[in-house]
PDB file of N, H, CA, C and O in Angstrom:
ATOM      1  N   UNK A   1      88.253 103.509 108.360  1.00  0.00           N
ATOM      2  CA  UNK A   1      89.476 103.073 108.961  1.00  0.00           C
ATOM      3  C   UNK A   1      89.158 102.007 109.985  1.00  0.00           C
ATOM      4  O   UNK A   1      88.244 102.306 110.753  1.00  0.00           O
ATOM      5  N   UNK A   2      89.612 101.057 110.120  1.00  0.00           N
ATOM      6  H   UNK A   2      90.354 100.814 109.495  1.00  0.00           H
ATOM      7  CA  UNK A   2      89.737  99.962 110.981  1.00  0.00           C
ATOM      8  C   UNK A   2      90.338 100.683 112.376  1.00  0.00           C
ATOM      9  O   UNK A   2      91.141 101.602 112.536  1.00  0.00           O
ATOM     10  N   UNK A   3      89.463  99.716 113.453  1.00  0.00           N
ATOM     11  H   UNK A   3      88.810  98.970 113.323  1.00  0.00           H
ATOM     12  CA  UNK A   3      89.759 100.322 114.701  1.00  0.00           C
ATOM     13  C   UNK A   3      90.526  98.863 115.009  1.00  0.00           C
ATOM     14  O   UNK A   3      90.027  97.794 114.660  1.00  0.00           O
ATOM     15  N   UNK A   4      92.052  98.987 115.843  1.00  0.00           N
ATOM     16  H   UNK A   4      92.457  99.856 116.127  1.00  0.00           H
ATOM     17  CA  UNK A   4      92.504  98.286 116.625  1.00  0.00           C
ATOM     18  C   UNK A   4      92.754  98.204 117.828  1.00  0.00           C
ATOM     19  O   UNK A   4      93.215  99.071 118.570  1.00  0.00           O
ATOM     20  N   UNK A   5      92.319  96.670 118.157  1.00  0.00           N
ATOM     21  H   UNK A   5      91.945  95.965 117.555  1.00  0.00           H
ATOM     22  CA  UNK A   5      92.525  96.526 119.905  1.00  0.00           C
ATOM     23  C   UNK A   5      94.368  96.614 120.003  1.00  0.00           C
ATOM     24  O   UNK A   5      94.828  96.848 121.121  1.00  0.00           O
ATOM     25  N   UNK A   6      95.013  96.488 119.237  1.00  0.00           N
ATOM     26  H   UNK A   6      94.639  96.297 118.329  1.00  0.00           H
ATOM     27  CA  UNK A   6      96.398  96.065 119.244  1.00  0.00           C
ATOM     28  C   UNK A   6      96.792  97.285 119.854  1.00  0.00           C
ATOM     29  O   UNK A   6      96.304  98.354 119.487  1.00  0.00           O
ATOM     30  N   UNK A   7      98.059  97.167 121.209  1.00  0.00           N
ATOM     31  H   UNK A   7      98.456  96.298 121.507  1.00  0.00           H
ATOM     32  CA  UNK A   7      98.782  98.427 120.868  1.00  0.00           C
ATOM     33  C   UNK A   7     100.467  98.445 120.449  1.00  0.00           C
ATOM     34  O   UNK A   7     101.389  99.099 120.937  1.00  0.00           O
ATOM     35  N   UNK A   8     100.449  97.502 119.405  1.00  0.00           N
ATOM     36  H   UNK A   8      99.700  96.971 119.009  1.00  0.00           H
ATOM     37  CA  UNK A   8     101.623  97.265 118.299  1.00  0.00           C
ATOM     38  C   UNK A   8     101.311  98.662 117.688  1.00  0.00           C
ATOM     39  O   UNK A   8     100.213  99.056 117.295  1.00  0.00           O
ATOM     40  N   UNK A   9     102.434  99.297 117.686  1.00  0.00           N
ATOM     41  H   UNK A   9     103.326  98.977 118.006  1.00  0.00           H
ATOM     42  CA  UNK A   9     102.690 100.681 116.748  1.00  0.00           C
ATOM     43  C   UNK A   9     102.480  99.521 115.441  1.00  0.00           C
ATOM     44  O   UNK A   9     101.340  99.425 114.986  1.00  0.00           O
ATOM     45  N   UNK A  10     103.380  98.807 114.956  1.00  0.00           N
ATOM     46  H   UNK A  10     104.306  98.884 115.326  1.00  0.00           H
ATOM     47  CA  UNK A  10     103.371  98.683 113.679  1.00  0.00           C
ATOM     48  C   UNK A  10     101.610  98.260 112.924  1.00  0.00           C
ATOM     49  O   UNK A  10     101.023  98.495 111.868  1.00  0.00           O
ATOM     50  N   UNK A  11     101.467  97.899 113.558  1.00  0.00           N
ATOM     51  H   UNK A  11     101.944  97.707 114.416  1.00  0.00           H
ATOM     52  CA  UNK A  11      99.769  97.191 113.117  1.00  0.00           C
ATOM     53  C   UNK A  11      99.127  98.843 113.139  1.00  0.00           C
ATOM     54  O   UNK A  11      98.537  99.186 112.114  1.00  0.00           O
ATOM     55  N   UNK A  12      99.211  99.656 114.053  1.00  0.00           N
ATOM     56  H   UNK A  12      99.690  99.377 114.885  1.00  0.00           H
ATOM     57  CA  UNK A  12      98.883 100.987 113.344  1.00  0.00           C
ATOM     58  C   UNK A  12      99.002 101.679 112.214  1.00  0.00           C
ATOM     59  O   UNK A  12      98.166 102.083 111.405  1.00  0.00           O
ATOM     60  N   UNK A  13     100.721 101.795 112.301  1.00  0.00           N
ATOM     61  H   UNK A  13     101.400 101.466 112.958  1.00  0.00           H
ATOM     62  CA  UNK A  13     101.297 102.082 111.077  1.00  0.00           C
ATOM     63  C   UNK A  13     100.439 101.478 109.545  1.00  0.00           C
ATOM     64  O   UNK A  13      99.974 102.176 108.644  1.00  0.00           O
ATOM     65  N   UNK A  14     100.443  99.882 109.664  1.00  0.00           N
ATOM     66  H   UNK A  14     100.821  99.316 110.396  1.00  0.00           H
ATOM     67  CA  UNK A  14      99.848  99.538 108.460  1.00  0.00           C
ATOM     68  C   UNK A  14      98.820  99.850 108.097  1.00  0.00           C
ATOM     69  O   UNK A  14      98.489 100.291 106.997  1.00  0.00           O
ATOM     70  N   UNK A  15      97.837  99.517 109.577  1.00  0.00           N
ATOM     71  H   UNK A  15      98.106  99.159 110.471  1.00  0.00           H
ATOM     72  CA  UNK A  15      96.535 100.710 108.857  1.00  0.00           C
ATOM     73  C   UNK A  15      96.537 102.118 108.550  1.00  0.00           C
ATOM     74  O   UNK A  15      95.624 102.365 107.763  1.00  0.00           O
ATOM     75  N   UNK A  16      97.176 103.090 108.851  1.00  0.00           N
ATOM     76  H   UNK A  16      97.918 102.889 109.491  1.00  0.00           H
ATOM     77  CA  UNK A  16      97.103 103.992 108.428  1.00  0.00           C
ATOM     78  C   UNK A  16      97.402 104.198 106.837  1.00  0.00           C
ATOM     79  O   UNK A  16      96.922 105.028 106.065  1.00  0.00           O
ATOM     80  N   UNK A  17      98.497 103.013 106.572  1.00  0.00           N
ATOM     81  H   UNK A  17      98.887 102.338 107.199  1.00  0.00           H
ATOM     82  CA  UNK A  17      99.293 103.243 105.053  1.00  0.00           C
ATOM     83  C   UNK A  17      98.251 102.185 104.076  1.00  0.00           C
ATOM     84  O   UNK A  17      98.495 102.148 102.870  1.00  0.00           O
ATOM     85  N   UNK A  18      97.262 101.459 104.548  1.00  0.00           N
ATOM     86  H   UNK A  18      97.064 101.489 105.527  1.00  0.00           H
ATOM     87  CA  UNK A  18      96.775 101.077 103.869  1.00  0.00           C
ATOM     88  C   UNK A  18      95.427 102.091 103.376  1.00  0.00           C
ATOM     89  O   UNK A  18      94.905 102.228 102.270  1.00  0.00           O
ATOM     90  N   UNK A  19      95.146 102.677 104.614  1.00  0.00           N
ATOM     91  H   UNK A  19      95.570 102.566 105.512  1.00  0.00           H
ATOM     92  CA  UNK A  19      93.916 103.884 104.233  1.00  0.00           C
ATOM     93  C   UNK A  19      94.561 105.269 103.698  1.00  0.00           C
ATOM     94  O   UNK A  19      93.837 106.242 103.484  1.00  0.00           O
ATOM     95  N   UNK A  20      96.043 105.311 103.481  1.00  0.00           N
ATOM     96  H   UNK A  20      96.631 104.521 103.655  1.00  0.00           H
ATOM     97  CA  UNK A  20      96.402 106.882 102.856  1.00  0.00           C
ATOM     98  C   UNK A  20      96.172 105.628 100.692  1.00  0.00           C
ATOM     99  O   UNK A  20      95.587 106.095  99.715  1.00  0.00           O
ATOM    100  N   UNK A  21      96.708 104.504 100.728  1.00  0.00           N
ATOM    101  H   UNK A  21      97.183 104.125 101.523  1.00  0.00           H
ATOM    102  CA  UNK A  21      96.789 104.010  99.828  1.00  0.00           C
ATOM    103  C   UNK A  21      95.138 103.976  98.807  1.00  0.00           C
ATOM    104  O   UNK A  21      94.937 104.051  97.595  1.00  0.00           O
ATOM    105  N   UNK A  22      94.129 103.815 100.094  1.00  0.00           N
ATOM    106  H   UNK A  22      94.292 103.754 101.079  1.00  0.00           H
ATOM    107  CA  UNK A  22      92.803 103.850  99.742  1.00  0.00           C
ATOM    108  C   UNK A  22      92.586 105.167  99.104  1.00  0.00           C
ATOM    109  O   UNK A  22      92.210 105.293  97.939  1.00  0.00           O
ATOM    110  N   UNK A  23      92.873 106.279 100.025  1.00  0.00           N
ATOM    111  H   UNK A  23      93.178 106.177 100.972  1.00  0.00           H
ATOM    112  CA  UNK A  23      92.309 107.731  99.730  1.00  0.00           C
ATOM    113  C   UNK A  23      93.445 108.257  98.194  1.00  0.00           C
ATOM    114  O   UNK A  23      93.025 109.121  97.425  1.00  0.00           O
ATOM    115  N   UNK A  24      94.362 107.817  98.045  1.00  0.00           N
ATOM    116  H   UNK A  24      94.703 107.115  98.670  1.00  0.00           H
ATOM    117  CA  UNK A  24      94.831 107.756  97.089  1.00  0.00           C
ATOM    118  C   UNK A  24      94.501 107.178  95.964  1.00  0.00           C
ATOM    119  O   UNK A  24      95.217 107.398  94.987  1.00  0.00           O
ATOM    120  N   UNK A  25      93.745 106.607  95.878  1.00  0.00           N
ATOM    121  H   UNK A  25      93.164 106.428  96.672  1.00  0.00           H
ATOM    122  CA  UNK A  25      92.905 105.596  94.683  1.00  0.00           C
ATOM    123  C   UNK A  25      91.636 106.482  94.797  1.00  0.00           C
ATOM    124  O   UNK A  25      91.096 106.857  93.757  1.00  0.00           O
ATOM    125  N   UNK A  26      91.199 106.788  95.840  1.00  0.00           N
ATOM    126  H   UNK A  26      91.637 106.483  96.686  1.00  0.00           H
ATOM    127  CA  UNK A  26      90.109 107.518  95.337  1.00  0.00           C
ATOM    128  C   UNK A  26      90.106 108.774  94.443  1.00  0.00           C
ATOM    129  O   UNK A  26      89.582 108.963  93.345  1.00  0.00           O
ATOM    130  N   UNK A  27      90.991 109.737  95.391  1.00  0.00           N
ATOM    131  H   UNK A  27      91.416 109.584  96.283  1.00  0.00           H
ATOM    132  CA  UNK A  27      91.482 110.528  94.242  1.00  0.00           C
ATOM    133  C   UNK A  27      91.430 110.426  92.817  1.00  0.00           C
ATOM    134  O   UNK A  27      90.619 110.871  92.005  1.00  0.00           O
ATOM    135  N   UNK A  28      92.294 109.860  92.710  1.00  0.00           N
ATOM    136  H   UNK A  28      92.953 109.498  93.370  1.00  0.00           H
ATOM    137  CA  UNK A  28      93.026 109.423  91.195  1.00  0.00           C
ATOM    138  C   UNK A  28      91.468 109.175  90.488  1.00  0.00           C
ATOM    139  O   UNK A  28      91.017 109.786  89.520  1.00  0.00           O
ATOM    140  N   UNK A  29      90.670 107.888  91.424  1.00  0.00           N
ATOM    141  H   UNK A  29      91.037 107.392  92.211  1.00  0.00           H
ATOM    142  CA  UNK A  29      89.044 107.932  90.783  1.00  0.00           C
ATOM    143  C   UNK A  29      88.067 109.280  90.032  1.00  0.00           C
ATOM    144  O   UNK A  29      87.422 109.531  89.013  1.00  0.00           O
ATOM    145  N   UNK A  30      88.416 109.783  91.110  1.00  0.00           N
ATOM    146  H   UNK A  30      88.940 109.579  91.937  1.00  0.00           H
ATOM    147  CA  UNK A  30      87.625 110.940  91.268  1.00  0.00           C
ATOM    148  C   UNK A  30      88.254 112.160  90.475  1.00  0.00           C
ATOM    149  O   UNK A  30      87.568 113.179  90.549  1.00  0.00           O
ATOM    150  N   UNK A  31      89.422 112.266  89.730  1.00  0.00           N
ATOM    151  H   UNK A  31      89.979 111.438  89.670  1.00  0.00           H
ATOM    152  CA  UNK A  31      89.953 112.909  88.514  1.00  0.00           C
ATOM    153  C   UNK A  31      89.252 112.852  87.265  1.00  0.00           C
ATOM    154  O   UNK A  31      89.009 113.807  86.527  1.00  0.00           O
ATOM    155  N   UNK A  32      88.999 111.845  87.121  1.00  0.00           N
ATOM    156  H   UNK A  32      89.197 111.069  87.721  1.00  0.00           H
ATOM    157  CA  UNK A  32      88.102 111.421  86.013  1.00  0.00           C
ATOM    158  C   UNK A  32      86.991 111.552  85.899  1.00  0.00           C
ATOM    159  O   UNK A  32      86.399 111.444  84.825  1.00  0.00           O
ATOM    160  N   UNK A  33      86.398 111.849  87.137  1.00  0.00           N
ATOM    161  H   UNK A  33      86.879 111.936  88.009  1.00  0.00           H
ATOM    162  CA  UNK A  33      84.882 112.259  86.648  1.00  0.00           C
ATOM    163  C   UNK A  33      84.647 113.313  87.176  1.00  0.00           C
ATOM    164  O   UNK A  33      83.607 113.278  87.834  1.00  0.00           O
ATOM    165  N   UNK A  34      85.293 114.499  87.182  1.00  0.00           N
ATOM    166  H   UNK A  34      86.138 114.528  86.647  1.00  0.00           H
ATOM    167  CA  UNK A  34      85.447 115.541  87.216  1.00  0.00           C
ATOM    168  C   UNK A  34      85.875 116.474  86.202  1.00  0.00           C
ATOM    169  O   UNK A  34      87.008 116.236  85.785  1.00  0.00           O
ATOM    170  N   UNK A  35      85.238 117.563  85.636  1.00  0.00           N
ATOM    171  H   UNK A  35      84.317 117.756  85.975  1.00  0.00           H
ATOM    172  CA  UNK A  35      85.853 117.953  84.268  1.00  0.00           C
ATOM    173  C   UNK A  35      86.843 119.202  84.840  1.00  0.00           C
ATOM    174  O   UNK A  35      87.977 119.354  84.386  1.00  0.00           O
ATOM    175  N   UNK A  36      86.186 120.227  86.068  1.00  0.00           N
ATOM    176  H   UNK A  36      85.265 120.104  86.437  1.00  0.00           H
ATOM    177  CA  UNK A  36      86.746 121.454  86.142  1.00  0.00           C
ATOM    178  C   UNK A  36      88.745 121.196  86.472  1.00  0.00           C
ATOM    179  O   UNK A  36      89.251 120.539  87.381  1.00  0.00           O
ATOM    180  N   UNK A  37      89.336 121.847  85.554  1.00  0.00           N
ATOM    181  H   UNK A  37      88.925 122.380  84.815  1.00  0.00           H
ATOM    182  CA  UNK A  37      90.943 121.704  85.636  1.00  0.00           C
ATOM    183  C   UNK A  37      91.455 122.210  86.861  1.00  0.00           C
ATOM    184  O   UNK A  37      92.574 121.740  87.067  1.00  0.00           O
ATOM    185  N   UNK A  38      91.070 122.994  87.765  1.00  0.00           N
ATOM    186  H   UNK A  38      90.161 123.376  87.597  1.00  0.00           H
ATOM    187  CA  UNK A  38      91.421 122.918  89.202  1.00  0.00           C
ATOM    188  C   UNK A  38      91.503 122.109  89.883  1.00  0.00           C
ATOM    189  O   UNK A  38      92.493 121.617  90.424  1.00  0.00           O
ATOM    190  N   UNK A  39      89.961 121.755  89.969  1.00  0.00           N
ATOM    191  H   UNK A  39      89.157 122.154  89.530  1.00  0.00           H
ATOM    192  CA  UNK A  39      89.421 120.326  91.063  1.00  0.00           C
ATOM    193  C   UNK A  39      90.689 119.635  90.829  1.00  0.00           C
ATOM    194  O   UNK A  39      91.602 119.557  91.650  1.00  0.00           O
ATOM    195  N   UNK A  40      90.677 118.932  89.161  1.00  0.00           N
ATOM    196  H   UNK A  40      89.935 118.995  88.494  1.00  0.00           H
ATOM    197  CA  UNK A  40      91.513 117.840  89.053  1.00  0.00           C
ATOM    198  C   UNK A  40      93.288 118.292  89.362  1.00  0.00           C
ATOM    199  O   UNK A  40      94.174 117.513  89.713  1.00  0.00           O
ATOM    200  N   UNK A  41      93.404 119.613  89.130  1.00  0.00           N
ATOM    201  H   UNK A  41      92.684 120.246  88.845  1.00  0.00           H
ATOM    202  CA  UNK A  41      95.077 119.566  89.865  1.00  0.00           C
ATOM    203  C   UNK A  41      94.719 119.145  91.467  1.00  0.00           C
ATOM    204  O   UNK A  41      95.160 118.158  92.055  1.00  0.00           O
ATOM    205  N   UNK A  42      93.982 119.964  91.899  1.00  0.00           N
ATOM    206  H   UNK A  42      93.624 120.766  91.421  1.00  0.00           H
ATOM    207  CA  UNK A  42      93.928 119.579  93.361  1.00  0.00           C
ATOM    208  C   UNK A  42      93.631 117.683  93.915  1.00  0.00           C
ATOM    209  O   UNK A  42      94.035 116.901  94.776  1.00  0.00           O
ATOM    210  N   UNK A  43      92.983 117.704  93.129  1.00  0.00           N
ATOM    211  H   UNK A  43      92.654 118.338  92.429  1.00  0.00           H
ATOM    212  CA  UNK A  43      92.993 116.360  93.625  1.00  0.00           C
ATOM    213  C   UNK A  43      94.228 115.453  93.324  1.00  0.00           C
ATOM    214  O   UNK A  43      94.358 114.498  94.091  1.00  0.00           O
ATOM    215  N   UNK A  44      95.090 115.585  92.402  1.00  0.00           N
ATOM    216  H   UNK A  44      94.984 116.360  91.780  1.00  0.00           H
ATOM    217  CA  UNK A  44      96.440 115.200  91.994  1.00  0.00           C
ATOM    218  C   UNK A  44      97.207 115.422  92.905  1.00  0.00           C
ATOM    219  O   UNK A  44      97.772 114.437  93.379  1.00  0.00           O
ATOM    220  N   UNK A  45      97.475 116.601  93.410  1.00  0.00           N
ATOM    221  H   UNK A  45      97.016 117.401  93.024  1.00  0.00           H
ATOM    222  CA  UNK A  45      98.355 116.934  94.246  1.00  0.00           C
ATOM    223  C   UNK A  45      97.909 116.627  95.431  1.00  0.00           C
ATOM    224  O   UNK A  45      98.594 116.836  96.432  1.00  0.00           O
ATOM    225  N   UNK A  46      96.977 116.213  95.472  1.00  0.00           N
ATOM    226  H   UNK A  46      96.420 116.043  94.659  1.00  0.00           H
ATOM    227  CA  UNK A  46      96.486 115.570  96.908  1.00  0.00           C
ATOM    228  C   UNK A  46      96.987 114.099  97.037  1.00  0.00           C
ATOM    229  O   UNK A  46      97.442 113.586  98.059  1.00  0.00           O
ATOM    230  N   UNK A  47      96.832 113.554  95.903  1.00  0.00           N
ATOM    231  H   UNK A  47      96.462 113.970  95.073  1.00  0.00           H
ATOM    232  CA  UNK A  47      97.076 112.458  95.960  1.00  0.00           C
ATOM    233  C   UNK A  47      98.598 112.081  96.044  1.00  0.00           C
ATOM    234  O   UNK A  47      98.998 111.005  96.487  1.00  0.00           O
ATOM    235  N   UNK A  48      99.575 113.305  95.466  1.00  0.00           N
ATOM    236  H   UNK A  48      99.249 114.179  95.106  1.00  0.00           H
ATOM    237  CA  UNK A  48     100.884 112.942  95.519  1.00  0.00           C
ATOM    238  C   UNK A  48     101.390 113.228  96.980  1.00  0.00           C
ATOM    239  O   UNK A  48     102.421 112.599  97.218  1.00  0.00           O
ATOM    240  N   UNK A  49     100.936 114.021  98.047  1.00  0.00           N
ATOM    241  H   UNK A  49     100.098 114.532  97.853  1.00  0.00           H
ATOM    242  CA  UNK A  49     101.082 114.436  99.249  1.00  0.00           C
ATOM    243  C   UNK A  49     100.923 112.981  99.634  1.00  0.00           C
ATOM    244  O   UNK A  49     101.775 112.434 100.335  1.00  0.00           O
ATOM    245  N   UNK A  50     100.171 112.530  99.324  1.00  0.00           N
ATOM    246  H   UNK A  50      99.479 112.974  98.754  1.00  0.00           H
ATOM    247  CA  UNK A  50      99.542 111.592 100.330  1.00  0.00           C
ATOM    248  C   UNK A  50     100.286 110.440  99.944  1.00  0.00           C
ATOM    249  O   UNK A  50     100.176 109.607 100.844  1.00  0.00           O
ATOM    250  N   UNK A  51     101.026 110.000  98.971  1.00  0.00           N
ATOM    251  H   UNK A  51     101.115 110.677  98.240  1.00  0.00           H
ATOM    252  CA  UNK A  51     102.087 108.961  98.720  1.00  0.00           C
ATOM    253  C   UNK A  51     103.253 109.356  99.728  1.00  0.00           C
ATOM    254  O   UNK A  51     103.777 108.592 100.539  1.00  0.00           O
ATOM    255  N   UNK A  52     103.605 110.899  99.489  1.00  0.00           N
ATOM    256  H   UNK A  52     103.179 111.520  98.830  1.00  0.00           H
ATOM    257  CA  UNK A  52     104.599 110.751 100.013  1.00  0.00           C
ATOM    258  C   UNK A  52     104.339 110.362 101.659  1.00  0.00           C
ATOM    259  O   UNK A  52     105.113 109.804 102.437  1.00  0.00           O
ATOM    260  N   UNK A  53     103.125 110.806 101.861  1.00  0.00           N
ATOM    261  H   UNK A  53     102.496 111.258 101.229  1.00  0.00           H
ATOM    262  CA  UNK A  53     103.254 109.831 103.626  1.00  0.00           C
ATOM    263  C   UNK A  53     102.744 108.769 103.664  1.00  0.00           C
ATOM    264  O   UNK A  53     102.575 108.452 104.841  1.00  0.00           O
ATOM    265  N   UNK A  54     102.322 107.868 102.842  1.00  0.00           N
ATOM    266  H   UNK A  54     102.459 108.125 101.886  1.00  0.00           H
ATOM    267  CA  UNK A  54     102.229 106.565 102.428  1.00  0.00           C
ATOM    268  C   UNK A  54     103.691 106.076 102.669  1.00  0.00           C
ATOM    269  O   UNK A  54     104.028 105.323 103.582  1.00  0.00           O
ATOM    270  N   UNK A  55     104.522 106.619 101.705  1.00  0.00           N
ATOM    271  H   UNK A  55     104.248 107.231 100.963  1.00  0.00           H
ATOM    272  CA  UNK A  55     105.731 106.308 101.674  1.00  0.00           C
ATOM    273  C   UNK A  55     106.744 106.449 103.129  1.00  0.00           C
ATOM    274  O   UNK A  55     107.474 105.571 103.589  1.00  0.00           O
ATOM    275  N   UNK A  56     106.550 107.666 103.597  1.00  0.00           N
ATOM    276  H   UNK A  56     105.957 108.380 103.224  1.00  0.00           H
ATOM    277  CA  UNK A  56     106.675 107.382 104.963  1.00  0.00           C
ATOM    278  C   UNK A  56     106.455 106.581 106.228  1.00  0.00           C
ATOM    279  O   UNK A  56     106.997 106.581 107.334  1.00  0.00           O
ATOM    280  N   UNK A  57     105.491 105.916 105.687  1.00  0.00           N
ATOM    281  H   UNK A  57     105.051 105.917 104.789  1.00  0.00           H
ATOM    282  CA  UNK A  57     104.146 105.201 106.645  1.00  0.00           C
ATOM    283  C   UNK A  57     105.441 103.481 106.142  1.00  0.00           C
ATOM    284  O   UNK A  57     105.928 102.731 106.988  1.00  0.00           O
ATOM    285  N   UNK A  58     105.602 103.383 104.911  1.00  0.00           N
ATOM    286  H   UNK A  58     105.207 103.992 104.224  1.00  0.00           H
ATOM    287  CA  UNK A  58     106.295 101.887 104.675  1.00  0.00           C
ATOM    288  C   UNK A  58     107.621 102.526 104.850  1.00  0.00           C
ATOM    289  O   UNK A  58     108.307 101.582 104.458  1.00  0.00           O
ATOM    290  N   UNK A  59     108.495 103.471 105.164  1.00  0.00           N
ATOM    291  H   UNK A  59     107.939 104.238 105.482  1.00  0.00           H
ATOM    292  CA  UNK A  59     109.629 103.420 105.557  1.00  0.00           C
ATOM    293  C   UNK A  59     109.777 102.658 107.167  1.00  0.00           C
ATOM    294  O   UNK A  59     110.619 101.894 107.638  1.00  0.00           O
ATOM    295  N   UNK A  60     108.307 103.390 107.816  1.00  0.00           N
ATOM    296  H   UNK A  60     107.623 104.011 107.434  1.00  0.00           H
ATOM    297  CA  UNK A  60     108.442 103.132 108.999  1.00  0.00           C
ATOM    298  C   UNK A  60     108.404 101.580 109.534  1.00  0.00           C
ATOM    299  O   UNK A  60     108.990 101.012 110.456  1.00  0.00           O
ATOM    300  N   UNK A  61     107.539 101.183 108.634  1.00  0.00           N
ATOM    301  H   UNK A  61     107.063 101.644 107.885  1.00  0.00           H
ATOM    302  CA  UNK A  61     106.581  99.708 109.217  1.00  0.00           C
ATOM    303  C   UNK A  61     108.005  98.636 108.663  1.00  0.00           C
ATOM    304  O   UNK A  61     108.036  97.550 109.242  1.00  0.00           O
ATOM    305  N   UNK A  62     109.271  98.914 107.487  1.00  0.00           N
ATOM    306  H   UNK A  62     109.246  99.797 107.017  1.00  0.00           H
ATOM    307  CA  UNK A  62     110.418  98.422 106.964  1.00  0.00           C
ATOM    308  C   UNK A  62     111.472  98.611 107.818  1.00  0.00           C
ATOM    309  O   UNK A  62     112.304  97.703 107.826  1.00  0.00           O
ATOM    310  N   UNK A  63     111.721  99.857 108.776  1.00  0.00           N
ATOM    311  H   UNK A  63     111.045 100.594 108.769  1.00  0.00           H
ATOM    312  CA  UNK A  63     112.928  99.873 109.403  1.00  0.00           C
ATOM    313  C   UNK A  63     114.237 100.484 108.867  1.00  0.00           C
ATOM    314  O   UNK A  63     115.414 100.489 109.227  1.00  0.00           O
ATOM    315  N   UNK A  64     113.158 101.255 107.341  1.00  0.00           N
ATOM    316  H   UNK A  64     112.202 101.251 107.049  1.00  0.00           H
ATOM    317  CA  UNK A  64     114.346 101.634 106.459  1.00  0.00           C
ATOM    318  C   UNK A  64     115.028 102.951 106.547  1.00  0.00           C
ATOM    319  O   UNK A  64     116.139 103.233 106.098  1.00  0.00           O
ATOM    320  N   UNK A  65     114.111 103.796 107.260  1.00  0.00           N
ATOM    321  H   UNK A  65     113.208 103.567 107.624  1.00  0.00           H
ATOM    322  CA  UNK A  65     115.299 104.687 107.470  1.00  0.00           C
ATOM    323  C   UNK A  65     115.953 104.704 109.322  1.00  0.00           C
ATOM    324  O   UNK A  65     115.542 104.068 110.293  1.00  0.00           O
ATOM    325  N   UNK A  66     117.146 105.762 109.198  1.00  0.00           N
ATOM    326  H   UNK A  66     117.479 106.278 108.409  1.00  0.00           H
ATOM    327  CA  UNK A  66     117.515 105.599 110.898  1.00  0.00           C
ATOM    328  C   UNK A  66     116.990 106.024 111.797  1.00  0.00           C
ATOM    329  O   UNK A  66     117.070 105.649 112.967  1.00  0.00           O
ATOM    330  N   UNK A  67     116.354 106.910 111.326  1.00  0.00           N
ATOM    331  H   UNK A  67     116.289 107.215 110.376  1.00  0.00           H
ATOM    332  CA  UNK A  67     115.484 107.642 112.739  1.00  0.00           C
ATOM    333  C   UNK A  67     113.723 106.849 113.221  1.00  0.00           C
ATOM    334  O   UNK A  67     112.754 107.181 113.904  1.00  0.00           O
ATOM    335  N   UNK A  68     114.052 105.917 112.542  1.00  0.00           N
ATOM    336  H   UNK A  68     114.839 105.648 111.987  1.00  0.00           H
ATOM    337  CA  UNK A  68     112.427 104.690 112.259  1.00  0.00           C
ATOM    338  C   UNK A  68     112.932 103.516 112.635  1.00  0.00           C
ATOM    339  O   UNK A  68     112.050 102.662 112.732  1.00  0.00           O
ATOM    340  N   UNK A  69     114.292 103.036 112.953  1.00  0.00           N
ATOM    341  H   UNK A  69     115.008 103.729 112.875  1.00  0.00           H
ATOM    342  CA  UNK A  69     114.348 101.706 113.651  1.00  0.00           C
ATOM    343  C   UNK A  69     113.772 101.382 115.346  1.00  0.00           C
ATOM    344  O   UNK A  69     113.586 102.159 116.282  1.00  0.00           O
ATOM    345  N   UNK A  70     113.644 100.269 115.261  1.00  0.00           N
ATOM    346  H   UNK A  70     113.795  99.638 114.500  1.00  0.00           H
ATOM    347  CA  UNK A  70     113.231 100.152 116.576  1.00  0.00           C
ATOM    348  C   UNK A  70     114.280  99.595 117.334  1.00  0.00           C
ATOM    349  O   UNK A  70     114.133  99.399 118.540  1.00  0.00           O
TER     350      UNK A  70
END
């Protein structure tokens, strides 16, 4: 994770949603070379957790929902 001198919330925000976006690709990587059918649910569902606060993370940094405007 990138360390920032900034103290812009939003420049946080993006790094964080760019490193849930990373760990989400890894995942998904790491499904595939894995054979046991647990591991790989778990790692799926890890990865869908982690969109959804990805997705949270670009509601915030957009302004799109009401309780996230500035």
């Amino acid at each position: 994770m990138q360390v920032l001198a900034t103290r812009d919330p939003l420049a946080h925000v993006k790094n964080v949603r760019d490193e849930l976006a990373d760990l989400v690709r890894h995942l998904r990587d790491d499904i595939g070379r894995i054979d046991e059918p647990k591991a790989q649910a778990l790692f799926e569902t890890s990865a869908e957790v982690l969109l959804g606060l990805q997705t949270a993370f670009s509601h915030c940094e957009r302004g799109s929902e009401p309780g996230m405007r500035r």
